[in-house]
N, C-alpha and C positions, 0 to 999 in steps of 0.2 A: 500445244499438242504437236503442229509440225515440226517445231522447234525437240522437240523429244523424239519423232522418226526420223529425221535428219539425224539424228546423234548416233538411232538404232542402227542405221544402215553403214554408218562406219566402223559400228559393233561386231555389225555380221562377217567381218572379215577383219577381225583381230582375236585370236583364241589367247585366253589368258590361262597359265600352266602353273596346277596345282599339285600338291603331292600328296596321296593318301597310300598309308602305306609303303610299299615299297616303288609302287609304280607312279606313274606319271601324269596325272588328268589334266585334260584340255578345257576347256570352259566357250561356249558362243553364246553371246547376249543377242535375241533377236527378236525381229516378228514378223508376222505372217499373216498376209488377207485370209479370211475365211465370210464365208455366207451361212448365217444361219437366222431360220423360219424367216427364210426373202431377205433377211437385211444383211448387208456386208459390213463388217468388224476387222479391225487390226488386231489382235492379239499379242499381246508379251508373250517373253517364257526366255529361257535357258538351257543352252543346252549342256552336257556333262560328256566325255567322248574317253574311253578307255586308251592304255598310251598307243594299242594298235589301231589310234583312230582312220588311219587308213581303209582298212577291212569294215566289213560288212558286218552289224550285230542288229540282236534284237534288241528292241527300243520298250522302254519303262518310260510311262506318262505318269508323272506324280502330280500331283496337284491340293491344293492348301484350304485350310478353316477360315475362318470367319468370327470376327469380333463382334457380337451380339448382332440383335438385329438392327440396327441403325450402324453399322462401322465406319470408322472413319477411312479415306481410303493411305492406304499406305503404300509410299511408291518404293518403296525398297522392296515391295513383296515377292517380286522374282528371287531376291538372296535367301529366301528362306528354306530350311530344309536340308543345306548347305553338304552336314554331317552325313546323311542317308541318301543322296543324289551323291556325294562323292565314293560313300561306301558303294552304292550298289556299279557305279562307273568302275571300280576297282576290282569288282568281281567279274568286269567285261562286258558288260550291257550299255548303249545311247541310254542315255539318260533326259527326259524333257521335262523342266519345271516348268508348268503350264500356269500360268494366271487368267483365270475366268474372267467374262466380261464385269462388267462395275470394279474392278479391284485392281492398284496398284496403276498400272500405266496403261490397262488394256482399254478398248472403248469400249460403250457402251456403259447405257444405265445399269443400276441394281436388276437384277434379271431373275433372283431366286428367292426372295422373299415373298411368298404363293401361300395359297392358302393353308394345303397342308403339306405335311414332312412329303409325302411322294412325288405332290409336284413340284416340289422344292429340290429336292435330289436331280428329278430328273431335267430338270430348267438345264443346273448344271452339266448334267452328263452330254447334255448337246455340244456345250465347249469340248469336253475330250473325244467327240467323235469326229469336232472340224478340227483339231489337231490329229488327230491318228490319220483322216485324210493327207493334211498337209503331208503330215512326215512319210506314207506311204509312194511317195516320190522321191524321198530322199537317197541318194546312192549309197550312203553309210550305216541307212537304217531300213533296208529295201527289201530284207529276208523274208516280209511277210508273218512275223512273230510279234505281238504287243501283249505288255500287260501294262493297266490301270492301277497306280496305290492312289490312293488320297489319306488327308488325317484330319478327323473333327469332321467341319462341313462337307470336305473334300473324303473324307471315309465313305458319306452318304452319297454322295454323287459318285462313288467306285463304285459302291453297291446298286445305283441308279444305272450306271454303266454298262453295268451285267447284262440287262435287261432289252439292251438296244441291236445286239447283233452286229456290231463293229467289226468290220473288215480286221480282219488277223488279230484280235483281241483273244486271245487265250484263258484271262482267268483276271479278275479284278481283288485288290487285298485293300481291306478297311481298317484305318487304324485310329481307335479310340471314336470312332462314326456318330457323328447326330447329327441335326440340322435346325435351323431358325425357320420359324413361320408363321403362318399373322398367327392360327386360331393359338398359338401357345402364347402370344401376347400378353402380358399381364402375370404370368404364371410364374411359379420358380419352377428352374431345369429339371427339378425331380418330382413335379406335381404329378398326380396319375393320370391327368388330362391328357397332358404333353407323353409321359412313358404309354399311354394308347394309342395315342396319334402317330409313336416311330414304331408302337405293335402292327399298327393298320401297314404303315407304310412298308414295315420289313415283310410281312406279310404276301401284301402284293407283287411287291419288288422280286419274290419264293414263283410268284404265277406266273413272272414272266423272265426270268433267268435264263440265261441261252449258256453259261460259261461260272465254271466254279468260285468262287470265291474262299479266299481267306478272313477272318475277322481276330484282328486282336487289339486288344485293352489290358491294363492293369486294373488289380485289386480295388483300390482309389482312383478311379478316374472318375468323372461328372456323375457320367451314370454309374450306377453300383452293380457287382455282375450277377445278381440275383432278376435284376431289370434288362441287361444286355442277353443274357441267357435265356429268357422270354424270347427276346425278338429273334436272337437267331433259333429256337423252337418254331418258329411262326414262321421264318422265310423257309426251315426245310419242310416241315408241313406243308407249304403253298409248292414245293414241287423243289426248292433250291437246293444246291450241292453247295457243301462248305465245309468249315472248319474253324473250331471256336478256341481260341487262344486264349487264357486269362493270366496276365503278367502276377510274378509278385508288386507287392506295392511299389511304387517308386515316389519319392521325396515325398512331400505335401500334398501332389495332385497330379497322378497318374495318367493324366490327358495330356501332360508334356515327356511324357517316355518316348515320344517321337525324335527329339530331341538326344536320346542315346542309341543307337542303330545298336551295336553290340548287344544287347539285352536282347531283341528280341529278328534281327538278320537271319540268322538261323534258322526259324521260321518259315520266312519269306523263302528261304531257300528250297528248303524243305516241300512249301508247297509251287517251287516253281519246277524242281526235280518230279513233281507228282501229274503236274498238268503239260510234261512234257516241255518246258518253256527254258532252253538254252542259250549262251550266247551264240 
């Protein structure tokens, strides 16, 4: 592990330059102390930087799913996303691929396998509120403007996001959302146990929402949108603002439409044009 933050920190000042589109993106591999519930953590993550990385933008914390409940840890987790961290860096916005504690390079144990979907989300949503800290220091991402996307696990802890009041968090967007946790143990993804258990959790998540949300899925993802359209019923009921997106199908299994940004960017745009959230 030292041996891997010795490597980081001559990361942090080497930008590697990609090109989407027509423009120019910057890339910074780093990481970051953070304290969270008393303990101090290093954190991975990635940063994306428009070619005016010079100036001042608003900053997009994305952050990643999760491989059932036992995952193996994968250290390349920081490159993922790659396609939509670069798209959204080309429409002008810092871009931070955040990696939660237990995963990929970051410290700390497994932190969000909890009893149920709610504290399970919200385990996570604690990692994006000690990055939205960190980076509200940062001179290039200082405007005071954040939104939170995640996808899968990382959908649910967007939506768990919501709920915390995060300094210049604007509006959180969930893409393809669910989460692992013990009482779904034993279950398949689509038993009615488990499709209660993320009712309960979207539900409350609706009671304590401080900031809009986006939700979107395809036709074919995990959950089916006759079961996704429950839960977000259930979080506007509890008091939530949002908006429910349903993709057409994509390929085999529409939990990887993460993976094509053009299909559903538009969107995000849409609702960043609505919650006021510019570069």
């Amino acid at each position: 592990m030292k041996r891997f933050y010795s490597i980081l920190i001559i990361l942090t000042f080497t930008a590697v330059k990609l090109w989407a589109g027509n423009n120019e993106i910057k890339t910074q591999h780093i990481s970051f102390s953070c304290s969270i519930d008393g303990k101090n953590y290093r954190l991975e993550a990635m940063l994306y930087f428009p070619s005016d990385s010079g100036n001042q933008h608003s900053l997009i914390i994305m952050t990643h799913g999760r491989n059932g409940p036992n995952p193996p840890i994968d250290k390349r987790e920081v490159f993922r996303y790659r396609p939509l961290c670069e798209a959204l860096a080309n429409k002008g916005f810092v871009v931070m691929m955040l990696v939660r504690r237990g995963y990929g390079n970051s410290e700390g144990p497994d932190c969000e396998y909890l009893e149920t979907a709610e504290e399970s989300g919200l385990a996570g949503a604690q990692d994006v509120k000690a990055a939205a800290d960190y980076m509200s220091t940062a001179p290039y991402a200082s405007n005071g403007r954040v939104v939170v996307i995640g996808q899968s696990q990382g959908g649910w802890v967007a939506l768990a996001a919501s709920t915390l009041g995060i300094k210049g968090v604007l509006g959180t967007v969930n893409v393809s959302g669910a989460t692992n946790f013990r009482r779904a143990s034993g279950f398949s993804i689509r038993s009615s146990m488990v499709e209660d258990q993320l009712d309960n959790s979207a539900a409350a998540y609706g009671k304590s929402s401080k900031v809009p949300t986006l939700w979107i899925y395809a036709e074919n993802d995990n959950h089916l949108p006759a079961t996704v359209k429950r839960w977000f019923d259930s979080y506007k009921q509890g008091g939530g603002r949002g908006e429910l997106v349903i993709k057409p199908a994509y390929g085999d299994n529409g939990h990887k439409i993460v993976g094509e940004p053009d299909l559903y960017i538009d969107d995000i745009l849409n609702f960043f044009k609505e919650i006021g959230f510019s570069k």
